[in-house]
Backbone as CSV, one residue per row, in Angstrom:
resi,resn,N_x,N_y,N_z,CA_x,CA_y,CA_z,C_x,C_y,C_z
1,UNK,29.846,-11.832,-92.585,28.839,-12.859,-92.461,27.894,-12.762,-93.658
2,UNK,27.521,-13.892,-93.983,26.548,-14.086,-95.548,25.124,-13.943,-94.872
3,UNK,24.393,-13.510,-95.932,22.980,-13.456,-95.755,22.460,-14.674,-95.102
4,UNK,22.652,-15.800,-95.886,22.550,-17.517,-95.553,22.240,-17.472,-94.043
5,UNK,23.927,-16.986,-93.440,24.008,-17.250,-92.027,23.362,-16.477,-91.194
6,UNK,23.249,-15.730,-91.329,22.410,-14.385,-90.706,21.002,-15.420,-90.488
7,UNK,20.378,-15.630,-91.844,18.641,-15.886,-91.720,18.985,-17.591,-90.640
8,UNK,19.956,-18.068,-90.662,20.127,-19.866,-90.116,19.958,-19.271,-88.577
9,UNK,20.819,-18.338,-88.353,20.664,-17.935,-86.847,19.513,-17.250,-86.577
10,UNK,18.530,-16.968,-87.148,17.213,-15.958,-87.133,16.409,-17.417,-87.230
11,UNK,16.398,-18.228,-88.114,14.786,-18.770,-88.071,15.519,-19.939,-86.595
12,UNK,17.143,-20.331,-86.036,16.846,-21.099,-84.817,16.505,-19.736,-83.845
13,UNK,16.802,-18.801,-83.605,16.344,-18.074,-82.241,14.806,-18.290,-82.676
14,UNK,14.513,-18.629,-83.572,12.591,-18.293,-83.933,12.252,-19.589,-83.389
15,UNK,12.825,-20.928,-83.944,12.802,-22.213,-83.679,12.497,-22.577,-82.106
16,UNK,13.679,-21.735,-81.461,13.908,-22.266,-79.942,12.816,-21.290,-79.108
17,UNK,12.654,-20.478,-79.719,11.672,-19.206,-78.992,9.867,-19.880,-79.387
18,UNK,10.119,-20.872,-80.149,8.827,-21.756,-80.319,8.506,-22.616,-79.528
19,UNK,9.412,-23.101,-79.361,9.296,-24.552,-78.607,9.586,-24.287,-77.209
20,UNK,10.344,-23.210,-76.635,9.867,-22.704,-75.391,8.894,-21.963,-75.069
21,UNK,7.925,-21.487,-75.889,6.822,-20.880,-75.890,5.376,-22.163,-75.612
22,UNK,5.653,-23.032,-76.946,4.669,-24.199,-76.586,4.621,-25.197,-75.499
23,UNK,5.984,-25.297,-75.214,6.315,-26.726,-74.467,6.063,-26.398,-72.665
24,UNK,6.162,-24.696,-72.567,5.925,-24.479,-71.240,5.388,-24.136,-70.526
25,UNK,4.692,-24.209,-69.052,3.508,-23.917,-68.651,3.733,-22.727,-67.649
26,UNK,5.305,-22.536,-67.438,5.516,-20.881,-66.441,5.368,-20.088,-67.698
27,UNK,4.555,-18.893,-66.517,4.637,-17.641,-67.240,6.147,-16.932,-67.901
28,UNK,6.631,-16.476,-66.844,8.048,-16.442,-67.597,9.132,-17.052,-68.439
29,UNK,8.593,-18.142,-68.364,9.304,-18.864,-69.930,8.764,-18.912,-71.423
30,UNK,7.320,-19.292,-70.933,6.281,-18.141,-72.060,6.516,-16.855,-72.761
31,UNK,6.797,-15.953,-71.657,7.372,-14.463,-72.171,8.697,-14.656,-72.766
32,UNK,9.735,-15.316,-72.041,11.091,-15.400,-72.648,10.914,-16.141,-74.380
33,UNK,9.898,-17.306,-74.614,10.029,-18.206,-76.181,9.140,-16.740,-76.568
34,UNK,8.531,-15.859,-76.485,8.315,-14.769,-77.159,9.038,-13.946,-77.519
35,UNK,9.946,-13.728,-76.166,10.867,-12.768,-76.842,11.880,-13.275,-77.414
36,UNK,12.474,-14.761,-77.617,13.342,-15.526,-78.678,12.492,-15.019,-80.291
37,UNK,11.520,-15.539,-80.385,10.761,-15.441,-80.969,10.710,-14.090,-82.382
38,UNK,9.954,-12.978,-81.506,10.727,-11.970,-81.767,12.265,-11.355,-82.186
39,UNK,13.222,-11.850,-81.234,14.347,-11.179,-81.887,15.217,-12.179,-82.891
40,UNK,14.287,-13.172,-83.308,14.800,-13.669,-84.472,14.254,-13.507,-85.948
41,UNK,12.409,-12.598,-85.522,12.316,-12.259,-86.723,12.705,-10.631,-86.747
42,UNK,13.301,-10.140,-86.093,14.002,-8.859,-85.879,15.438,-9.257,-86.551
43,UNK,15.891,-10.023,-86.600,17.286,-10.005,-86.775,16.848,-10.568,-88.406
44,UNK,15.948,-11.370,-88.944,16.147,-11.447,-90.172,15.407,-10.652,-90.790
45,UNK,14.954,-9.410,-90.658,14.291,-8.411,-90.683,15.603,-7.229,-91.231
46,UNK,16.201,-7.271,-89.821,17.176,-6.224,-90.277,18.278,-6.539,-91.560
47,UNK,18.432,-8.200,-91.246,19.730,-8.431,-92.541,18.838,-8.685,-94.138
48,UNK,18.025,-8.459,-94.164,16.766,-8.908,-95.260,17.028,-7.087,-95.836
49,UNK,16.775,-6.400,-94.951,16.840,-4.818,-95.335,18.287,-3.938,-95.251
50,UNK,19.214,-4.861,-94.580,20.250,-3.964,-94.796,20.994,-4.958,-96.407
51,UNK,20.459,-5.995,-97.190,21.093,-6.109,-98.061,20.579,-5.545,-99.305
52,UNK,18.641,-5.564,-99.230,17.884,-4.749,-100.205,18.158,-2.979,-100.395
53,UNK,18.788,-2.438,-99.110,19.339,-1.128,-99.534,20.479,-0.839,-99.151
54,UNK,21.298,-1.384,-99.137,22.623,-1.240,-99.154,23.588,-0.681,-98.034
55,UNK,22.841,-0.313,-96.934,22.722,-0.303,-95.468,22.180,1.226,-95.442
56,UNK,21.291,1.631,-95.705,20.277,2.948,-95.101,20.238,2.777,-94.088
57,UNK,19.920,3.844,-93.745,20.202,4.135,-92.267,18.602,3.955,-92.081
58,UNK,17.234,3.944,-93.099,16.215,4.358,-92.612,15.917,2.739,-92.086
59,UNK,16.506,1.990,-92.173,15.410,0.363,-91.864,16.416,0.275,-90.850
60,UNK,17.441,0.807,-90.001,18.307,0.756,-88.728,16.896,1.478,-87.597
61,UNK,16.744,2.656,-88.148,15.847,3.304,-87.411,14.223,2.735,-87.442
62,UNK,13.755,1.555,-87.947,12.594,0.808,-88.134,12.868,0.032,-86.436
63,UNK,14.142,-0.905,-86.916,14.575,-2.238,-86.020,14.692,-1.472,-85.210
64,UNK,15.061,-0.022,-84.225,15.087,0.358,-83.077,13.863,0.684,-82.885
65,UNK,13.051,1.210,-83.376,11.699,1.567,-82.977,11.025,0.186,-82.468
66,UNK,11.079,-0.924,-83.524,10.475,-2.428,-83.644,10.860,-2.502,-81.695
67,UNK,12.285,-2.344,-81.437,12.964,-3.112,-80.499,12.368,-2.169,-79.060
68,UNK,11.826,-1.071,-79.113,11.390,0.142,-78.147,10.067,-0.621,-77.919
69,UNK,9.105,-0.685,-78.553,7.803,-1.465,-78.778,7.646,-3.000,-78.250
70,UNK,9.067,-3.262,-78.734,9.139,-4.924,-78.217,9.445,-4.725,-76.834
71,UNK,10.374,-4.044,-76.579,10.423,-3.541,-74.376,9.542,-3.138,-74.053
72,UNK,8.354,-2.808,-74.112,7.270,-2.015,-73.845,6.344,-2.820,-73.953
73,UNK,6.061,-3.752,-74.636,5.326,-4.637,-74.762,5.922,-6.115,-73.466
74,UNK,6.770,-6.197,-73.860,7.395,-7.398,-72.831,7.267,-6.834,-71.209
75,UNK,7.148,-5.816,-70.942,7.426,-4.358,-69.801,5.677,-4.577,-69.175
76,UNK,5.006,-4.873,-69.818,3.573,-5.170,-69.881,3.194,-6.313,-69.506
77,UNK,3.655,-7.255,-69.973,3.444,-8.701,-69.880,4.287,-9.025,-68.942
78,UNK,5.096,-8.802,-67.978,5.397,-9.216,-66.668,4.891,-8.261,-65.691
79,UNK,4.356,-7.099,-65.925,3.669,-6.612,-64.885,1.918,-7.082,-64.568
80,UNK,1.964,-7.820,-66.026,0.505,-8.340,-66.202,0.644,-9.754,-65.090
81,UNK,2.111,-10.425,-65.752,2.297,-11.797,-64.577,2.285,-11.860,-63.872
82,UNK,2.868,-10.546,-62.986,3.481,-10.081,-61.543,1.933,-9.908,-61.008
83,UNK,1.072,-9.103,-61.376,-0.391,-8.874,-61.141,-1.452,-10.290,-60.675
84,UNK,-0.973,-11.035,-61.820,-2.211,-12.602,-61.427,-0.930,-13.342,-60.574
85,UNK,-0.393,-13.715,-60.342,0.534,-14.129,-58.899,0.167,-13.455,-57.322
86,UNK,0.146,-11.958,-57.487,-0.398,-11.691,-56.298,-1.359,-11.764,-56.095
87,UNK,-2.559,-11.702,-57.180,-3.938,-12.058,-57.286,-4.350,-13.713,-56.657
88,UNK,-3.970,-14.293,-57.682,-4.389,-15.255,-57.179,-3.117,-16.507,-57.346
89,UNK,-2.259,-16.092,-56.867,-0.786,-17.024,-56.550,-0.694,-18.202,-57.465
90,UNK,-0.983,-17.805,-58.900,-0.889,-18.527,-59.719,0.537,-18.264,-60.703
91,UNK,1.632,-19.647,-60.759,2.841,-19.123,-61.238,2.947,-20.228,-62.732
92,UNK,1.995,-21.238,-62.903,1.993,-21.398,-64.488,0.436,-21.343,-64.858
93,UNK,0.822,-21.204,-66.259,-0.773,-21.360,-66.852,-1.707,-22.289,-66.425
94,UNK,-1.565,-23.462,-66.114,-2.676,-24.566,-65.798,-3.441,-23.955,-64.132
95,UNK,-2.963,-23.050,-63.587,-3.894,-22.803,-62.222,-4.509,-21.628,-62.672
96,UNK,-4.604,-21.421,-63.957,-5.638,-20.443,-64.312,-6.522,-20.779,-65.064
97,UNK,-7.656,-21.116,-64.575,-9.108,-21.801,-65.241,-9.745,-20.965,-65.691
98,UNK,-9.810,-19.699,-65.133,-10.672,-18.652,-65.568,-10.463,-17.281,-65.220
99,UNK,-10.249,-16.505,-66.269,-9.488,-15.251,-65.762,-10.575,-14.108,-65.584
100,UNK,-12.127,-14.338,-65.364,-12.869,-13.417,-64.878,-12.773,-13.594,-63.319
101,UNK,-12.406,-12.193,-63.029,-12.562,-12.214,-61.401,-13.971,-12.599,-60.758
């Protein structure tokens, strides 16, 4: 696979991880156009660095760390969702007017 194709499939997962991010008002589809989002500038991340060094192993071990951080972070943000649902049984953004208790 060419560099070309690599970055075409990286900026649409970025593309579609946009427009499901903006266009939607559930929480969990929110989180999901983030994490599109993410693993498309992860993926042109990694083919950007495995052609500038010739495949090192050290920018393999970046994109797994990147990808540990990105579960951990996403790992957060549905326990954060899961939290204001039982709170106050709110399942998209518009029934949340104000997030001081």
């Amino acid at each position: 696979m060419t560099l070309e194709t690599v970055l075409v499939v990286a900026a649409a997962l970025f593309a579609v991880g946009l427009y499901g991010a903006i266009s939607q008002q559930s929480f969990v589809m929110l989180m999901m156009g983030l994490e599109l989002m993410i693993n498309g500038a992860l993926l042109a991340l990694i083919a950007l660095w495995a052609l500038s060094t010739g495949g090192n192993p050290q920018g393999q071990m970046l994109a797994i760390v990147f990808m540990t951080v990105m579960a951990i972070e996403m790992a957060l943000g549905f326990a954060l969702i899961t939290n204001v649902y039982r709170v106050r049984r709110a399942d998209i953004t518009e029934k949340l007017r104000k997030l001081k208790g």
